[in-house]
PDB file as gemmi writes it, atoms N, CA and C in Angstrom:
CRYST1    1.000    1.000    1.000  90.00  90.00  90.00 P 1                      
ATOM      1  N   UNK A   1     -15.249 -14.390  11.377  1.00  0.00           N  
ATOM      2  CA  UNK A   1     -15.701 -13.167  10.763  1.00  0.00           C  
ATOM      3  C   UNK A   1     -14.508 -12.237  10.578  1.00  0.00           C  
ATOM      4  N   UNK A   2     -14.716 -11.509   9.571  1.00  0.00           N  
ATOM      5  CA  UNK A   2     -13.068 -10.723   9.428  1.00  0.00           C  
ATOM      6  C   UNK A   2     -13.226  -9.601   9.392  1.00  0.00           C  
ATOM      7  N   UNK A   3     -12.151  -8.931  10.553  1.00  0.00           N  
ATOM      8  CA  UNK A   3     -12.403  -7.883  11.252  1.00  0.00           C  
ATOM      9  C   UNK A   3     -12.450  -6.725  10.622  1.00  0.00           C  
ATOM     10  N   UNK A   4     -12.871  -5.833  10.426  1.00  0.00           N  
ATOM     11  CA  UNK A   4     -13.261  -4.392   9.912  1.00  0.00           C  
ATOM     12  C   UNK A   4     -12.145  -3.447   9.834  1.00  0.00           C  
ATOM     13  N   UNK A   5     -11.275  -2.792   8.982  1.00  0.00           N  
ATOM     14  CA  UNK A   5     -10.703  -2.101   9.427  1.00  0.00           C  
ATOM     15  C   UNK A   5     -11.016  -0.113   9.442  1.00  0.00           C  
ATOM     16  N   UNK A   6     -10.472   0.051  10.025  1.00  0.00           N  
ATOM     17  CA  UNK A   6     -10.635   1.640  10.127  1.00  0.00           C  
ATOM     18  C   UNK A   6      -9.914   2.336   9.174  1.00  0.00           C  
ATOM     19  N   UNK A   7     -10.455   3.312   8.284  1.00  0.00           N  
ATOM     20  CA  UNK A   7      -9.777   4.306   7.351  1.00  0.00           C  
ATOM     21  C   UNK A   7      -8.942   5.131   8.209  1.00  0.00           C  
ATOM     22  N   UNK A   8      -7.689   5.266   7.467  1.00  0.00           N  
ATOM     23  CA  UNK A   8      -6.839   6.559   8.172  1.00  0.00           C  
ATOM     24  C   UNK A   8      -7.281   7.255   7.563  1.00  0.00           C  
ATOM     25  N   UNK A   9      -7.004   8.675   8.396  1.00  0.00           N  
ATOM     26  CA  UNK A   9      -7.242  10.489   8.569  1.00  0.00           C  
ATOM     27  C   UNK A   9      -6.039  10.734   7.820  1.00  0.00           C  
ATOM     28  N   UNK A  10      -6.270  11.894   7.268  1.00  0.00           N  
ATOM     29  CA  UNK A  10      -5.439  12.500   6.341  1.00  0.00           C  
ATOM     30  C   UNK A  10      -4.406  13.152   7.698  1.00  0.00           C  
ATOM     31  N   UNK A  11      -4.843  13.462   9.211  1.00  0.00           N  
ATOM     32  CA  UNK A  11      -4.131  14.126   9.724  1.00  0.00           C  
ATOM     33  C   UNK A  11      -3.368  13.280  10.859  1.00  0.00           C  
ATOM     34  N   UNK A  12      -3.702  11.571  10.822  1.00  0.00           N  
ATOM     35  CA  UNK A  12      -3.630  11.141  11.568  1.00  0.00           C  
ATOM     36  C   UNK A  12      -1.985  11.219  11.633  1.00  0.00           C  
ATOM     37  N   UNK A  13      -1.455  11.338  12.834  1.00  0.00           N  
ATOM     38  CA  UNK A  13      -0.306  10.872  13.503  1.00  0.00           C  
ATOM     39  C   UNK A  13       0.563   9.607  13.462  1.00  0.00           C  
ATOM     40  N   UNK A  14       1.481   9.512  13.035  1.00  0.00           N  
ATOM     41  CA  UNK A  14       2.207   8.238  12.968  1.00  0.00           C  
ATOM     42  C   UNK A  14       3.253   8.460  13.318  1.00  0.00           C  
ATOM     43  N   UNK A  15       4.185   8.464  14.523  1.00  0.00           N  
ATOM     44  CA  UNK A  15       5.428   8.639  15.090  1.00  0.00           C  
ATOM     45  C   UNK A  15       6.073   7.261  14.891  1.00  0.00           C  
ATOM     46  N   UNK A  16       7.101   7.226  14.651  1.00  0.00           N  
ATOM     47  CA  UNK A  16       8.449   6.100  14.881  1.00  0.00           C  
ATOM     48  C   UNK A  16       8.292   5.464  15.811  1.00  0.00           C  
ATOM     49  N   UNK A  17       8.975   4.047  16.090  1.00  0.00           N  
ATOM     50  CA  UNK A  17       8.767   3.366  16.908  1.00  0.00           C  
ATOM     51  C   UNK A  17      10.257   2.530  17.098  1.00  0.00           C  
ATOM     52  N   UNK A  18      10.031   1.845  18.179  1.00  0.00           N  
ATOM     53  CA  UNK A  18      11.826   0.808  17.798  1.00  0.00           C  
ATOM     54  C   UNK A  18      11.477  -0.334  16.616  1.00  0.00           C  
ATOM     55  N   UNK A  19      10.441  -0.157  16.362  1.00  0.00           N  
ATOM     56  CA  UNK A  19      10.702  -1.272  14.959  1.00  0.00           C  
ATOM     57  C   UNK A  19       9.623  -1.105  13.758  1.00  0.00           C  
ATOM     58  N   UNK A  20       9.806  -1.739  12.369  1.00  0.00           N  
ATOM     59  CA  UNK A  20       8.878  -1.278  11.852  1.00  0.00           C  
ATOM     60  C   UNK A  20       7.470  -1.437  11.792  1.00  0.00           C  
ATOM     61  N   UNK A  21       6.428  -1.218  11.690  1.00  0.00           N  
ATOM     62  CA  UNK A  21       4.653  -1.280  11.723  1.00  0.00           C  
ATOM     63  C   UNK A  21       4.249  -0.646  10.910  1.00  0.00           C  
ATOM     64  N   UNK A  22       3.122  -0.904  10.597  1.00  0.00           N  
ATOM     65  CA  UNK A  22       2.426  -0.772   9.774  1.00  0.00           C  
ATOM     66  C   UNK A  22       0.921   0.230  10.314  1.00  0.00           C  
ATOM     67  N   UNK A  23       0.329   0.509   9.564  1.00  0.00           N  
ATOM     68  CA  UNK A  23      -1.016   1.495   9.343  1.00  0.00           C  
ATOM     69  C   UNK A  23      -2.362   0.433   8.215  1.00  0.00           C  
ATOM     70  N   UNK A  24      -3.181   0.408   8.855  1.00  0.00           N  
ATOM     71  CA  UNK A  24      -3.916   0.013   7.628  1.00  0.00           C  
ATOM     72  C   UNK A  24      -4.757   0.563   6.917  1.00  0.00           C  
ATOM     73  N   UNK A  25      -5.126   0.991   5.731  1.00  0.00           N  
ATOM     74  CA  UNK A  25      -6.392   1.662   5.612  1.00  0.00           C  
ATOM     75  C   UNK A  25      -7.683   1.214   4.839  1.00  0.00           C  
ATOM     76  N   UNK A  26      -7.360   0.049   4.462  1.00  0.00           N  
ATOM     77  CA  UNK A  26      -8.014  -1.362   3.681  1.00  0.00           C  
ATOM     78  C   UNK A  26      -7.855  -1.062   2.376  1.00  0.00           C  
ATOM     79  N   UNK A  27      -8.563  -2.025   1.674  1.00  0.00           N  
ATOM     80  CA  UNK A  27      -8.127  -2.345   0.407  1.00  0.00           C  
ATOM     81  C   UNK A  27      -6.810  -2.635   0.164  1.00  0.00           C  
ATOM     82  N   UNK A  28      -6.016  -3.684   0.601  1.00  0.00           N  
ATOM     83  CA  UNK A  28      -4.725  -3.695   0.962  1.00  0.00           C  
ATOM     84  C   UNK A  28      -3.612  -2.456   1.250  1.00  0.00           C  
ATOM     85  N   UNK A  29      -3.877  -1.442   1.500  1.00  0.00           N  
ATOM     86  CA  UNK A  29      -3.014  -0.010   1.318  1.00  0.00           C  
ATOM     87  C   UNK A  29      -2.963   0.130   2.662  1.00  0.00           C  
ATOM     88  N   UNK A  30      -1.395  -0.089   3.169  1.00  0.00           N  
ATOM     89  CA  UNK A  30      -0.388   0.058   4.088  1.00  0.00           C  
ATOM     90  C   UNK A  30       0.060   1.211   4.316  1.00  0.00           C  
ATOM     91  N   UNK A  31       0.348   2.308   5.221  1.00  0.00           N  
ATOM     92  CA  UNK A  31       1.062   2.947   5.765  1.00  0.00           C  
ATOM     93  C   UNK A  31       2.371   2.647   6.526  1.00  0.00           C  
ATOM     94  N   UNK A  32       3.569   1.930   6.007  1.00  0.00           N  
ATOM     95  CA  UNK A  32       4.532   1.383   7.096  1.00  0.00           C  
ATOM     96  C   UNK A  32       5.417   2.672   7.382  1.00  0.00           C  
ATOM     97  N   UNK A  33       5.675   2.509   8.830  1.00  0.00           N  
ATOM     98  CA  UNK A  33       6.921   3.582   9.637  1.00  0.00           C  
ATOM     99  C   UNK A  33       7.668   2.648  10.013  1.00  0.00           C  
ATOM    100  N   UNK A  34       9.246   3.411   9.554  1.00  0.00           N  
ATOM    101  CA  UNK A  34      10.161   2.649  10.078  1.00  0.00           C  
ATOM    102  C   UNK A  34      10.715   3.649  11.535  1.00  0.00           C  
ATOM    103  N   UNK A  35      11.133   2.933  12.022  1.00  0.00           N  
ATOM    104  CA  UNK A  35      12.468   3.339  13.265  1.00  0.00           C  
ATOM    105  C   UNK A  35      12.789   4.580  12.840  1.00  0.00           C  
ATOM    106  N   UNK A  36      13.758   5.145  11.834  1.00  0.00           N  
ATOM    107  CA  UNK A  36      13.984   6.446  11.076  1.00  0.00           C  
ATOM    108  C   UNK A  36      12.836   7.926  10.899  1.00  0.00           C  
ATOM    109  N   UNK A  37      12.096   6.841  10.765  1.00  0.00           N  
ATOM    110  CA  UNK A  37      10.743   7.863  11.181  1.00  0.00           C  
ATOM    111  C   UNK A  37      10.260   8.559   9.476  1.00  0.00           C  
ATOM    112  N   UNK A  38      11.074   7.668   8.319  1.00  0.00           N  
ATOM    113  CA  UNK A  38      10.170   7.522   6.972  1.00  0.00           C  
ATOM    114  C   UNK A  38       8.636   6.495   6.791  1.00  0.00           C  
ATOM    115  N   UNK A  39       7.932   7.394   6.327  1.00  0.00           N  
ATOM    116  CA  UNK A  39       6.554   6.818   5.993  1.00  0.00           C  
ATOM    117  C   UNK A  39       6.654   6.565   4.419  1.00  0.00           C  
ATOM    118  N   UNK A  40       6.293   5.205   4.597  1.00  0.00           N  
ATOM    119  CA  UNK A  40       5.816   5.107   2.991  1.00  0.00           C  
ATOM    120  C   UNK A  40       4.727   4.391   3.092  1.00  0.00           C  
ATOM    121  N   UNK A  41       4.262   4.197   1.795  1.00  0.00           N  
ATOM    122  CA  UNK A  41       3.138   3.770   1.374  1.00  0.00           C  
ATOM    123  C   UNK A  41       3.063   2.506   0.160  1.00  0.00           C  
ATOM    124  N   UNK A  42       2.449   1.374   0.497  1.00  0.00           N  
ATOM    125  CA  UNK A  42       2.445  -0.046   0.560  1.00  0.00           C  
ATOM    126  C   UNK A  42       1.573  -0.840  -0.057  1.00  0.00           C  
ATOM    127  N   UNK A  43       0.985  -1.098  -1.018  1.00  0.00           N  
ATOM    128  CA  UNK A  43      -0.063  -2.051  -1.706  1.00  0.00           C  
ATOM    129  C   UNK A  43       0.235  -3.923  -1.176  1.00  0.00           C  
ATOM    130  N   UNK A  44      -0.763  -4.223  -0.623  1.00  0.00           N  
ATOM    131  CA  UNK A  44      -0.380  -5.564   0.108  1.00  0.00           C  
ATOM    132  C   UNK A  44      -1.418  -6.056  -0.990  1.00  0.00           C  
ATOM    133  N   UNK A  45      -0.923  -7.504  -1.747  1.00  0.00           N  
ATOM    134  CA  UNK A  45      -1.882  -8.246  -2.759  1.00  0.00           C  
ATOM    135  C   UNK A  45      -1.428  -9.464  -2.576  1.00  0.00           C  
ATOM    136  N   UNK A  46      -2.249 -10.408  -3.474  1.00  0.00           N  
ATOM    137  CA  UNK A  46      -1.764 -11.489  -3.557  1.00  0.00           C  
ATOM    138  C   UNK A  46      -1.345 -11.889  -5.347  1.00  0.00           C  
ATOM    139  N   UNK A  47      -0.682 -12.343  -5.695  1.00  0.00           N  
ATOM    140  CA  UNK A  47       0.043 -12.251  -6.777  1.00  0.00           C  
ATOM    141  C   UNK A  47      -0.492 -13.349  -7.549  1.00  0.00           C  
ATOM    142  N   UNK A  48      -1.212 -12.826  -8.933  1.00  0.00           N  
ATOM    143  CA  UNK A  48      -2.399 -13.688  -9.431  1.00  0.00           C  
ATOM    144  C   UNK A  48      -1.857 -15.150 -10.357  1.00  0.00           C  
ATOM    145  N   UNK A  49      -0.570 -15.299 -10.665  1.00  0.00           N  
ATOM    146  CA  UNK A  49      -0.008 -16.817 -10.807  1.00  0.00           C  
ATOM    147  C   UNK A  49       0.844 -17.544  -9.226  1.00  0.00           C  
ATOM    148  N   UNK A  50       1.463 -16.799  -8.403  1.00  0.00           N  
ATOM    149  CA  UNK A  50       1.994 -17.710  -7.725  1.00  0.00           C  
ATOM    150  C   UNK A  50       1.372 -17.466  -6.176  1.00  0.00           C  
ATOM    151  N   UNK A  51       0.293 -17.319  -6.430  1.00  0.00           N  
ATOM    152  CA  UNK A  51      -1.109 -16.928  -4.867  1.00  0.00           C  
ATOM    153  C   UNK A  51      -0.356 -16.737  -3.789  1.00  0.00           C  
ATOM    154  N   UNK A  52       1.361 -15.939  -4.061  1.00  0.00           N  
ATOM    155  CA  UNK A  52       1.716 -15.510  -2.592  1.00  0.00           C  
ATOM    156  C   UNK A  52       1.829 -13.983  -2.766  1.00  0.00           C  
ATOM    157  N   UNK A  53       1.606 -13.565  -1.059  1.00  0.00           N  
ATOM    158  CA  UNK A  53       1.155 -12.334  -1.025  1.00  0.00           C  
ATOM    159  C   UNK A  53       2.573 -11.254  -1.306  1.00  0.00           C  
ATOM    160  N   UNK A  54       2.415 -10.126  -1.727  1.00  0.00           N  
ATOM    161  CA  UNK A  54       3.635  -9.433  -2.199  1.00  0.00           C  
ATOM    162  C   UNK A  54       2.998  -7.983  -1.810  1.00  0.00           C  
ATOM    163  N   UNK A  55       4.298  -6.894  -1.910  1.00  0.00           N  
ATOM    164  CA  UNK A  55       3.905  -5.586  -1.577  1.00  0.00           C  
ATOM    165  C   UNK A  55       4.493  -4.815  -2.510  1.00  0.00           C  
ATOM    166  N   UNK A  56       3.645  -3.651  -2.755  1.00  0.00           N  
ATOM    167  CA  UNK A  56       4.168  -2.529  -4.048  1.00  0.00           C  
ATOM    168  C   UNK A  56       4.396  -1.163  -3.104  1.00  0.00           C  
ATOM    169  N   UNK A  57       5.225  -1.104  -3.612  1.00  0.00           N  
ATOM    170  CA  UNK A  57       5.490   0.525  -3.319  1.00  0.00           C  
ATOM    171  C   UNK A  57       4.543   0.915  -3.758  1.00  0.00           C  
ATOM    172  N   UNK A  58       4.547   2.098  -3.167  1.00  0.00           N  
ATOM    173  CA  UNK A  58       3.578   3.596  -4.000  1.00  0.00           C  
ATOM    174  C   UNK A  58       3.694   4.397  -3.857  1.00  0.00           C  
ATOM    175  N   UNK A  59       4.617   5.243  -2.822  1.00  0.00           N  
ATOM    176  CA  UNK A  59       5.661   6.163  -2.866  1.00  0.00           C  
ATOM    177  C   UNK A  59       5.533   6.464  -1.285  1.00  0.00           C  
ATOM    178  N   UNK A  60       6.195   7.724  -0.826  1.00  0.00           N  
ATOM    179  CA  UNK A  60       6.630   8.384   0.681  1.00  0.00           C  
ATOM    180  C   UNK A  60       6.028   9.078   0.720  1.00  0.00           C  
ATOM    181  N   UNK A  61       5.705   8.977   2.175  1.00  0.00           N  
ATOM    182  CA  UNK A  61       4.424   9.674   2.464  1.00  0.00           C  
ATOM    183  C   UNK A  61       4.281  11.801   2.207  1.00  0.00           C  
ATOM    184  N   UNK A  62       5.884  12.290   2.530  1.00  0.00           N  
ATOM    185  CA  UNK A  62       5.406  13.816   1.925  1.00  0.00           C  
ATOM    186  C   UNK A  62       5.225  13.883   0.209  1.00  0.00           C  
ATOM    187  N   UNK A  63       5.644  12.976  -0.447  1.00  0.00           N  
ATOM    188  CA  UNK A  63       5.804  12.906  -1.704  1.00  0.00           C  
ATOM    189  C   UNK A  63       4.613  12.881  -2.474  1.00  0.00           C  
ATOM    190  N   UNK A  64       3.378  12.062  -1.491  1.00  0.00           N  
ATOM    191  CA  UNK A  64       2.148  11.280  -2.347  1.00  0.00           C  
ATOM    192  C   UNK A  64       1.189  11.022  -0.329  1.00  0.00           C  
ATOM    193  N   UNK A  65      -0.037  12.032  -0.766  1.00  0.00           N  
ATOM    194  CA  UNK A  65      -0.398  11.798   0.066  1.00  0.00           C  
ATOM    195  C   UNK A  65      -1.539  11.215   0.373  1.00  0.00           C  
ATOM    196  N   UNK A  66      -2.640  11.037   1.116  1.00  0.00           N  
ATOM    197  CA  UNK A  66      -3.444   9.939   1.601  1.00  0.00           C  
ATOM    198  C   UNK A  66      -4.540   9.370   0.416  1.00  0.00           C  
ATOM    199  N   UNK A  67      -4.550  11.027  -0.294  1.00  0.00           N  
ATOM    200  CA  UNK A  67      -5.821  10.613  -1.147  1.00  0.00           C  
ATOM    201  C   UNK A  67      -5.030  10.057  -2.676  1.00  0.00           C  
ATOM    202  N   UNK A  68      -4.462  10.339  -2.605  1.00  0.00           N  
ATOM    203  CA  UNK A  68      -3.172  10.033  -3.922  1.00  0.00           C  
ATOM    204  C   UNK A  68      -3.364   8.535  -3.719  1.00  0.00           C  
ATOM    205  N   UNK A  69      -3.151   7.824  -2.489  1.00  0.00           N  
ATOM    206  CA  UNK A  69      -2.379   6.395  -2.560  1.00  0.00           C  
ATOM    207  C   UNK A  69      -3.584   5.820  -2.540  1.00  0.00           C  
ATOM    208  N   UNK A  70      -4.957   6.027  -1.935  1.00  0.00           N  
ATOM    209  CA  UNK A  70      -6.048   5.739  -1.853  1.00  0.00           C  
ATOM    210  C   UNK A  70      -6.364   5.495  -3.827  1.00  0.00           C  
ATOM    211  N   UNK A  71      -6.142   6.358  -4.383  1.00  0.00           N  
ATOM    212  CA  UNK A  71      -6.748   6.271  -5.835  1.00  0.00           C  
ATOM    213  C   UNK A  71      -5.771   5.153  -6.877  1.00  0.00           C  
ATOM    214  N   UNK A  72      -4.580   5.190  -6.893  1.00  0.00           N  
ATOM    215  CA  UNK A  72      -3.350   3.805  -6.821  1.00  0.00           C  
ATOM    216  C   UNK A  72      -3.968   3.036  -6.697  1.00  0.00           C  
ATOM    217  N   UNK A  73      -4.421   2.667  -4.784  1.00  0.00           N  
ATOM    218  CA  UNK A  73      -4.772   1.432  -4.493  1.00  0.00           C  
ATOM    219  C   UNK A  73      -6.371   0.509  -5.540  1.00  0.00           C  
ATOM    220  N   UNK A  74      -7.178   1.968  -5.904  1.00  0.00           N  
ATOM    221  CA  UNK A  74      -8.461   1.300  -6.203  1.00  0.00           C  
ATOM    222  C   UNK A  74      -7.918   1.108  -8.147  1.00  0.00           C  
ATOM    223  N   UNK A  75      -7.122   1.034  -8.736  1.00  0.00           N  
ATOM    224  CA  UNK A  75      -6.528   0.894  -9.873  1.00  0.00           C  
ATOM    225  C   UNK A  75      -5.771  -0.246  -9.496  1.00  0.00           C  
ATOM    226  N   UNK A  76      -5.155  -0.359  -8.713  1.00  0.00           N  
ATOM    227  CA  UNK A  76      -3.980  -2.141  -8.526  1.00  0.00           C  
ATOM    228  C   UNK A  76      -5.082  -2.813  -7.922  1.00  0.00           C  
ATOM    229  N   UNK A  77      -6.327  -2.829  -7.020  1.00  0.00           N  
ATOM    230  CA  UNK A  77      -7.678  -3.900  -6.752  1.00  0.00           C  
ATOM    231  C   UNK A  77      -7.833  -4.463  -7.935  1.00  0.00           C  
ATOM    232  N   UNK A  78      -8.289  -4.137  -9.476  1.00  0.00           N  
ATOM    233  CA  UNK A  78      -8.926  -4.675 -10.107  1.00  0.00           C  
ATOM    234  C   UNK A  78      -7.629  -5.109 -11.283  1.00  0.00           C  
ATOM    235  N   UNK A  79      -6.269  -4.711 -10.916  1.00  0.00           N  
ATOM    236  CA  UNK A  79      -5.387  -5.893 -11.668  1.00  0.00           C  
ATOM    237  C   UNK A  79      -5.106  -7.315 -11.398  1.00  0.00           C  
ATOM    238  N   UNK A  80      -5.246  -7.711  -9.893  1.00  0.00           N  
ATOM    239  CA  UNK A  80      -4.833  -9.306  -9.856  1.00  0.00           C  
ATOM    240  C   UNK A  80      -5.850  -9.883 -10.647  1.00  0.00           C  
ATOM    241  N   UNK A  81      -7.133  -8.911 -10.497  1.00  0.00           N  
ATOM    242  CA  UNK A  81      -8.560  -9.886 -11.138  1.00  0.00           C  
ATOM    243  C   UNK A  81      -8.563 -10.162 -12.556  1.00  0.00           C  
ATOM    244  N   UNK A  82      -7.603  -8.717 -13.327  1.00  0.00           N  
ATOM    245  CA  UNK A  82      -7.094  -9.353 -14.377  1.00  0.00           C  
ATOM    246  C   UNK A  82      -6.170 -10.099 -15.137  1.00  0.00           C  
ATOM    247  N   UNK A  83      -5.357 -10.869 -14.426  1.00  0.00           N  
ATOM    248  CA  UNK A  83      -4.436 -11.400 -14.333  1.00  0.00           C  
ATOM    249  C   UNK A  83      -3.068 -10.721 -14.361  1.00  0.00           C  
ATOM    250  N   UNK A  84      -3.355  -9.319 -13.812  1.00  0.00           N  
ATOM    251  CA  UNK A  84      -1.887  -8.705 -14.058  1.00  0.00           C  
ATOM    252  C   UNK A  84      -1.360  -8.726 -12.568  1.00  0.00           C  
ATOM    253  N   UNK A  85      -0.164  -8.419 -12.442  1.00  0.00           N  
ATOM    254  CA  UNK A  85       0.218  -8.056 -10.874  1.00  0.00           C  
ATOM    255  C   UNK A  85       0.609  -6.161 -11.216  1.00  0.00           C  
ATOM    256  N   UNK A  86       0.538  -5.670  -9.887  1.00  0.00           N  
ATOM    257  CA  UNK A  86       0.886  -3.931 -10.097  1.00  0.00           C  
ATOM    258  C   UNK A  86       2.151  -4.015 -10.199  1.00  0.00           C  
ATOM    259  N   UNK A  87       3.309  -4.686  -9.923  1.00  0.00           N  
ATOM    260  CA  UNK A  87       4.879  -4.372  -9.980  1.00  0.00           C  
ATOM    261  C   UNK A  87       5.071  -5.135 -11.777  1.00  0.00           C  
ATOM    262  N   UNK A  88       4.246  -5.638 -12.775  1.00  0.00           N  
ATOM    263  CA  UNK A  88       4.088  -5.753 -13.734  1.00  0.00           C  
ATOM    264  C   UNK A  88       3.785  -4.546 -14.562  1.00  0.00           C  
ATOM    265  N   UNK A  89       2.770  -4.150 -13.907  1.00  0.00           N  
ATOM    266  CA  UNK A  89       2.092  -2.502 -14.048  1.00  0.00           C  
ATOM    267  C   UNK A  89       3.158  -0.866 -14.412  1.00  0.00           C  
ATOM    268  N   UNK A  90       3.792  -1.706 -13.517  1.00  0.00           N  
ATOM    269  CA  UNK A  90       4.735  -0.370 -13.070  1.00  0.00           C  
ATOM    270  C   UNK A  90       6.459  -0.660 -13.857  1.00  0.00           C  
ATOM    271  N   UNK A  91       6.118  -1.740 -14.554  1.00  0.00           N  
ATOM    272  CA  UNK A  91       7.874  -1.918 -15.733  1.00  0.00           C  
ATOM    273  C   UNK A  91       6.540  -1.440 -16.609  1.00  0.00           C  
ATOM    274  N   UNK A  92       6.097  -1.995 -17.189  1.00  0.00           N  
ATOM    275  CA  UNK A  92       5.076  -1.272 -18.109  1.00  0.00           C  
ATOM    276  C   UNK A  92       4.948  -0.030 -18.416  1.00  0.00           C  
ATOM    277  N   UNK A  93       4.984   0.920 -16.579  1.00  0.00           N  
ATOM    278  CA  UNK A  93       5.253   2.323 -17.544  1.00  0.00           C  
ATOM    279  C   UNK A  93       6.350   2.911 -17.822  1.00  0.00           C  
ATOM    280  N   UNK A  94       7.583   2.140 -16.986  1.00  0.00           N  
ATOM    281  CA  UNK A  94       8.381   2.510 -17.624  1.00  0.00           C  
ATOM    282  C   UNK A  94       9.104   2.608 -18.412  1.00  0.00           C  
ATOM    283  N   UNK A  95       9.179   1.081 -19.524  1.00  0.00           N  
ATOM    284  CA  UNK A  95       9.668   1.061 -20.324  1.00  0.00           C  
ATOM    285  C   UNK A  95       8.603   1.552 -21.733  1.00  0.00           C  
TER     286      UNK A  95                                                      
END                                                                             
């Protein structure tokens, strides 16, 4: 059975550690802290031609905050299904 995860709090706490970890808040959307004590924010997918799993940026955490990356994440859910990947997504807007 696969385990449930818990939504992060907009106020929750995330201090540094000696190495890097992660936050989860489902729908693949990562919170990782490094050692340095930068938060960013992480789209975990699986990549819809070569079915290995990959991670997108989505920016730092004072930059873009909980509900920001939350709305990202539910826009990159329904690209692998269309055969796009989000780091496809994202040359797209920039060029």
């Amino acid at each position: 059975m696969a385990r449930i995860t818990q939504p992060l709090f907009p106020i929750q706490v995330s201090k540094p550690k000696d190495r890097n970890y992660s936050l989860g808040d489902g729908n693949g959307l990562l919170l990782r802290v490094k050692p340095n004590g930068t938060k960013s924010w992480i789209f975990n997918y699986i990549h819809p031609t070569t079915k290995k799993r990959k991670n997108s940026g989505l920016g730092v955490l004072p930059d873009m905050i909980l509900a920001s990356a939350r709305e990202k994440t539910v826009i990159f859910v329904s690209l692998p299904r269309m055969g796009d990947a989000p780091s496809l997504l994202r040359l797209k807007c920039v060029h």
